[in-house]
N, C-alpha and C positions, 0 to 999 in steps of 0.2 A: 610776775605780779606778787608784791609782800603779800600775807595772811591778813594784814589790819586794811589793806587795801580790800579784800576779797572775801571780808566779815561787813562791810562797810557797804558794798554793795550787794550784798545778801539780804541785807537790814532796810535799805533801800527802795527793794523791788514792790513792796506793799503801798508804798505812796503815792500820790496821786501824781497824774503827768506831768502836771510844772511842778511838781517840788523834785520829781525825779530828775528830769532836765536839769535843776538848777544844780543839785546835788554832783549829774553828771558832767557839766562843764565845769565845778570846781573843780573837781575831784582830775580832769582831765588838767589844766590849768597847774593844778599844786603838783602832780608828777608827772605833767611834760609829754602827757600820751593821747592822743585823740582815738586809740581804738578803743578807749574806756566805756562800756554801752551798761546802761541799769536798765532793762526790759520789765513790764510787768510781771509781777509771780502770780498776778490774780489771773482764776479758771473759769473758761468761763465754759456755759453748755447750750448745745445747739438747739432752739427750738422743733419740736416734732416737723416732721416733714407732713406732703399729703398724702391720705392715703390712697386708694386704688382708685376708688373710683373718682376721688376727683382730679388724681392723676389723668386720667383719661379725658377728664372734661377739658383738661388745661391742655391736652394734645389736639382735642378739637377745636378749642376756641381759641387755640394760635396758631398764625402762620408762618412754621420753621424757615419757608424761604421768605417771609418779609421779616424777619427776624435777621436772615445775613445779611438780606440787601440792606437795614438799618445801620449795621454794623459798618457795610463800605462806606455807605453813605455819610455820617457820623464822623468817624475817623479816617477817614478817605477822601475829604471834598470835591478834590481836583483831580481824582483819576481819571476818570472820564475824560475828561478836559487834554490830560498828559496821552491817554490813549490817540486820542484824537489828531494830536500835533505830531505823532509819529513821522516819519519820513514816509510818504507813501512814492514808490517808485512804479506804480500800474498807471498804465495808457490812461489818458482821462471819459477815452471813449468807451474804455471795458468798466468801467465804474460803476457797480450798483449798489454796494454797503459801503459805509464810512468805516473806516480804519475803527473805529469804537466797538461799532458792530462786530466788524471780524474777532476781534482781542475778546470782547467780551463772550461773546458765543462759547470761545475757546475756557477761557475764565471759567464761567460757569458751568461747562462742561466738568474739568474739571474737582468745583467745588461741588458737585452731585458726585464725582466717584467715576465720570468716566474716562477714562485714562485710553482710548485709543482712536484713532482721527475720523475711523469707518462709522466709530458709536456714537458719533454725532451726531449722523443722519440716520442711524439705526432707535435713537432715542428722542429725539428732539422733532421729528417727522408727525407732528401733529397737531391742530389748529390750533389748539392752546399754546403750548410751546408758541407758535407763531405771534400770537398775541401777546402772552407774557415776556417774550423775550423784544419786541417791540416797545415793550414799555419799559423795559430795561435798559437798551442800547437808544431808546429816544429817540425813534425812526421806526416807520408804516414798512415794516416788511410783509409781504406778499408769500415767500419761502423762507425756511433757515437760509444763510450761508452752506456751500455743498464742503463737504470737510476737502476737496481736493484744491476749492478758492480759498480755503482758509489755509491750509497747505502751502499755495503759492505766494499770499502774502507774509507768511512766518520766513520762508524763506529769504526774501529780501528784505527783511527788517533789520535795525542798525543794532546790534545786542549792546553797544555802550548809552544808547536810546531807552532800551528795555532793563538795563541795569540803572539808568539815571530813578527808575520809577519803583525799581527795590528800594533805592535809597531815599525816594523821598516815603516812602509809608514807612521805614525806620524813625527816618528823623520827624514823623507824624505823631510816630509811638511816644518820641522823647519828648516833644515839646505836651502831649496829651497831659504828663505826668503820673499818669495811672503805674510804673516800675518804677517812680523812686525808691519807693521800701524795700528794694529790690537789690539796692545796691550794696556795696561795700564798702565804708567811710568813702564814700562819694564816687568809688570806682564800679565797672559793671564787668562783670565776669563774660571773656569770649572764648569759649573754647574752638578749638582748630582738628582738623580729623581728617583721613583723605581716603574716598571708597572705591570701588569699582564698579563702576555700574554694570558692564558685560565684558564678556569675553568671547571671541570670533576666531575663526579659524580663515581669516583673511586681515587685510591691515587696512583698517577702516581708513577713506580720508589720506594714505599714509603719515601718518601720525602717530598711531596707538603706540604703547606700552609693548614690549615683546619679553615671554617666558617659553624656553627652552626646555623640553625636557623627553628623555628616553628617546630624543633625535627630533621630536613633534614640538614645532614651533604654537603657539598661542600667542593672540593677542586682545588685548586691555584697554578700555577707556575708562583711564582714572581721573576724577576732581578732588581738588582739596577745597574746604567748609568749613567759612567761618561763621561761628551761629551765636550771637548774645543769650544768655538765661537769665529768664525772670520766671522766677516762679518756677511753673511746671511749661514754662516755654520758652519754646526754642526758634528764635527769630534771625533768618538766613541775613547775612548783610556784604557778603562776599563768596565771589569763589572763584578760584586759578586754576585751570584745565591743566594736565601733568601730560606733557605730549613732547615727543620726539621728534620736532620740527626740523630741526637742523641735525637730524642722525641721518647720516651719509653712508657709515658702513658699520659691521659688529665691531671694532677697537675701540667704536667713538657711544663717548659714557652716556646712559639716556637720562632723562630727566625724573627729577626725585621731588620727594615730597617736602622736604626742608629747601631747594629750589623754587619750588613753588610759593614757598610759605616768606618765601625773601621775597620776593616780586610781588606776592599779596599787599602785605606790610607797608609796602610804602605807598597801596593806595589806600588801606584802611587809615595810616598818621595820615596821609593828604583828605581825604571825605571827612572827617574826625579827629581834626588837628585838637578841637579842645578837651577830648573826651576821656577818661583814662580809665584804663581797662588792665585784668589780671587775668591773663591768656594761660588758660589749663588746656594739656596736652598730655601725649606720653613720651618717654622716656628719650625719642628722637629727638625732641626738642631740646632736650635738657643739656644738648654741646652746644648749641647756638647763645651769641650772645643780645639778639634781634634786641628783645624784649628792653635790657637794660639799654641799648642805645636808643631807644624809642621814649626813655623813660614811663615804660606800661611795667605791671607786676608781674609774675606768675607764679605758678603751681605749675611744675613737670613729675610726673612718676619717675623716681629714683627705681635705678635696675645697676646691678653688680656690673653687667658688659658692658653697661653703658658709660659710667662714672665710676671707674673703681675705685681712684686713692678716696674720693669724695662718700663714697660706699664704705670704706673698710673704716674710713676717720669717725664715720659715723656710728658705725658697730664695736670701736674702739669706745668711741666716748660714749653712748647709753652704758657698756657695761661698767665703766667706770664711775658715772652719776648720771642718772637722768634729769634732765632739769625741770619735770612739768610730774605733778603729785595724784595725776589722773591715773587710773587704773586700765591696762594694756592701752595706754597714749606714750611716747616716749620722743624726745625733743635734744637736739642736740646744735645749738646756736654756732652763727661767725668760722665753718668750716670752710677755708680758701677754695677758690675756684675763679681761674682767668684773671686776675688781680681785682676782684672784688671778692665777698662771703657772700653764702648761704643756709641757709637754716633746715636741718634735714628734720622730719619728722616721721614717725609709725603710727600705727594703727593694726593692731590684730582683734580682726573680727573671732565671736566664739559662736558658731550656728549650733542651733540644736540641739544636732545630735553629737558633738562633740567636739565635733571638726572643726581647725582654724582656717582664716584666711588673712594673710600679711600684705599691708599697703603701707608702701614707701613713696614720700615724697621731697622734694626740694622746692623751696619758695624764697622770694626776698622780703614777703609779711614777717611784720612782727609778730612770734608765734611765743603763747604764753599757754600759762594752768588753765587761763580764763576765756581765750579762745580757738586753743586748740581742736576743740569737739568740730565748731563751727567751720575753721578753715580744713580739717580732714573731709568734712560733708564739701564744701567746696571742690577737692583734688576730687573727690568719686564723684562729681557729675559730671566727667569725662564719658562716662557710659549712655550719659543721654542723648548725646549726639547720633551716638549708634543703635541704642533702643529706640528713642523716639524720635528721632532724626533718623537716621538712614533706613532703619526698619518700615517705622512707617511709612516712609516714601517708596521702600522696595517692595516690600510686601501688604502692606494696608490700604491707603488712599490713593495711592498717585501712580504707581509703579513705574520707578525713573528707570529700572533696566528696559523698559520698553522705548526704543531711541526715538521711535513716530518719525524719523526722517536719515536715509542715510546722507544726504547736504549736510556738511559740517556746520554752518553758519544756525540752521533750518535747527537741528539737534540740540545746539547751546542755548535758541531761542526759549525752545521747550522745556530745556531744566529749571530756564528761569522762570518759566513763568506757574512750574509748578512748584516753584520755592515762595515766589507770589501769593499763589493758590494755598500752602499749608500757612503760611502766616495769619490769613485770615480766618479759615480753618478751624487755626488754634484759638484765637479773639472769639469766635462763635460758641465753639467747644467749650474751652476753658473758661472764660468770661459773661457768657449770656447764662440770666438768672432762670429766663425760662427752656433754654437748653440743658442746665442741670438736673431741673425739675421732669424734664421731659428724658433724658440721660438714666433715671431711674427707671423707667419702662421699656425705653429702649435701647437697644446697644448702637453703637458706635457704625457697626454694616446696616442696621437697620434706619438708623437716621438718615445715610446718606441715599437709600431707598425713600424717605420719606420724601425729601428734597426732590428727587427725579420726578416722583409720583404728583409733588405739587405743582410742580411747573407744565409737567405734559398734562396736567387733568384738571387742574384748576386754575378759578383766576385768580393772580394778584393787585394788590394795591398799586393803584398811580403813585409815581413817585413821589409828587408834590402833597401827597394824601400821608405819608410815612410818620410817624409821631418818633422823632428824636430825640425827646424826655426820658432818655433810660444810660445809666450807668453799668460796664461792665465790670466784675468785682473776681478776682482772680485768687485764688489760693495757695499759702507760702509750699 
């Protein structure tokens, strides 16, 4: 990007939004580039918050769980409805909850923070609970569901069923419009990442992963995860189990996480044929040529063993010009790779106390002076997936290393549906105006106390009583 370009839009950013606009489609127009963005330069400051004490009044006079339920409700219509029409394969003579019933119980379980099948009936075991959760699932229950009936129907539920109901509270999200600002000239950022959720000293299923070592076999049940970012969230819309189906003996190769990530991919273009995404990963990916035959973008972390002529061309050419006038940013354009180019960039962070840390990437964005900053911030939320993705699910809200079922089918049911569960989670968390407010007095374990304590001790609102006049407002 010329200097008279990038004085032009400096000069710009003080004008109001349509002269901005119009400024930024010339200007996009007369040189040919659509990643041309004039952003406000006005600052603006946050009005005073509440203070304490009427912090406390607003924790009283609202109800954090008619506050989720508004949320399902709202952005959600037809869950219920999808819950319902599940495949139910139970006797019709043993029937005493609706398939809604079971799911939701489970649901809400939980969106309170319980994460095991026994803490169902160890929490939920009391009138209220009976009653509120009646009013929830839309049926005169007498008792909860016993977690061992909910058990049974997780088991034979159809998971391409229970995945059909991730995808549609995605494409809920989309059509909402609440993430466009989110995007990236019209693309949404997915990054991919594959965890482990446990390790056994037997072969679950036989299927799992196996690691060898000092003669002691282990083994592994790995997922790979794909999660769109908007914002400060992170919204699951796929995931491929990395298993050793057809491993017959040690010669025969097991399955890997770029496997996986091939077999994903063609049902993420099939669900999302119109949709076009710039898939951040690390450094694995960056052999594959997935992304460019899909025509989707990406950001892979560049690594020396990973891409070397692509690595040394790159450390060749910054020392001989950089092409971007940012200070520790450094850009080196159209370096061959597979008979296309790619665009390698850095990044050296300076912490503190002294110390650096160097991030290398390759992308097929066009990367310039002007939005370099922006696409480097792009390559490093690769790390969210694993902070606030995996983490939280492993160790905060949900805890997915706990399997709740060793039935294969029974297992996969349960990931899904606590990938479900943080989605909404995050809409609650991240978007409700009176969960922020109430976020300042409490933390994050204490809320989800709050929740348990509403449901087993108080009553809530009839659904059809719910007041759906509220906007969720999320932050970049």
């Amino acid at each position: 990007m010329s200097e008279e370009l990038i004085k032009k839009i400096e000069e710009s950013q003080n004008l109001g939004r349509a002269e901005r606009r119009k400024k930024e489609r010339f200007s996009q127009k007369k040189y040919k580039d659509k990643t041309i963005k004039i952003k406000s330069g006005k600052k603006f400051t946050k009005s005073p918050g509440l203070d304490k004490e009427k912090r406390r009044q607003l924790l009283n006079d609202k109800n954090l769980l008619n506050e989720l339920r508004k949320i399902i409700v709202k952005y959600f219509p037809d869950l219920m409805s999808l819950f319902s029409k599940l495949t139910d394969k139970r006797h019709k003579s043993y029937i005493t909850y609706k398939m809604r019933t079971i799911i939701m119980t489970k649901l809400f379980a939980l969106l309170c923070g319980i994460t095991t099948m026994t803490g169902i009936n160890d929490w939920f075991d009391t009138e209220e609970a009976i009653k509120n959760l009646s009013k929830i699932c839309n049926q005169e229950l007498k008792e909860i569901p016993d977690w061992q009936t909910i058990q049974d129907v997780i088991e034979q539920l159809d998971y391409n069923e229970i995945d059909d109901i991730r995808k549609y509270m995605f494409k809920a999200l989309l059509r909402s419009k609440m993430f466009d600002r989110f995007r990236y000239n019209g693309c949404i950022q997915l990054i991919v990442d594959a965890t482990g959720l446990t390790a056994l000293d037997y072969n679950l299923n036989g299927n799992c992963l196996t690691r060898t070592r000092d003669g002691k076999t282990k083994y592994y049940k790995y997922v790979l995860e794909a999660k769109v970012v908007f914002g400060n969230m992170l919204i699951s819309i796929d995931s491929e189990w990395i298993e050793n189906n057809n491993f017959n003996n040690e010669n025969d190769k097991q399955d890997c996480e770029i496997n996986a990530f091939k077999r994903m991919q063609k049902r993420i273009k099939n669900n999302y044929p119109k949709l076009k995404f710039i898939v951040t990963g690390d450094a694995l990916y960056a052999t594959t040529t997935i992304c460019k035959d899909n025509h989707w973008h990406y950001i892979f972390n560049l690594k020396k063993d990973r891409l070397k002529n692509v690595y040394q061309e790159f450390e060749d050419n910054i020392n001989y010009k950089n092409e971007v006038s940012k200070e520790n940013y450094y850009l080196s354009s159209n370096i061959p790779f597979k008979q296309h180019n790619v665009n390698a960039f850095r990044f050296i962070e300076k912490n503190v106390d002294g110390k650096t840390t160097t991030f290398n990437y390759i992308t097929d964005l066009k990367v310039d002076t002007f939005n370099i900053v922006q696409i480097v911030s792009m390559g490093r939320r690769r790390w969210k997936i694993e902070n606030e993705g995996f983490n939280e699910q492993k160790n905060g809200t949900y805890n997915i290393s706990h399997l709740c079922s060793r039935f294969e089918n029974a297992l996969k049911i349960h990931y899904l549906l606590i990938q479900i569960a943080h989605t909404i989670r995050q809409l609650f968390e991240l978007g409700s105006l009176v969960v922020k407010e109430v976020k300042k007095i409490l933390t994050k374990k204490e809320i989800r106390k709050k929740l348990i304590t509403l449901l087993i001790s108080s009553s809530i609102t009839n659904l059809e009583s719910l007041d759906l006049n509220f906007q969720l407002r999320f932050d970049d």
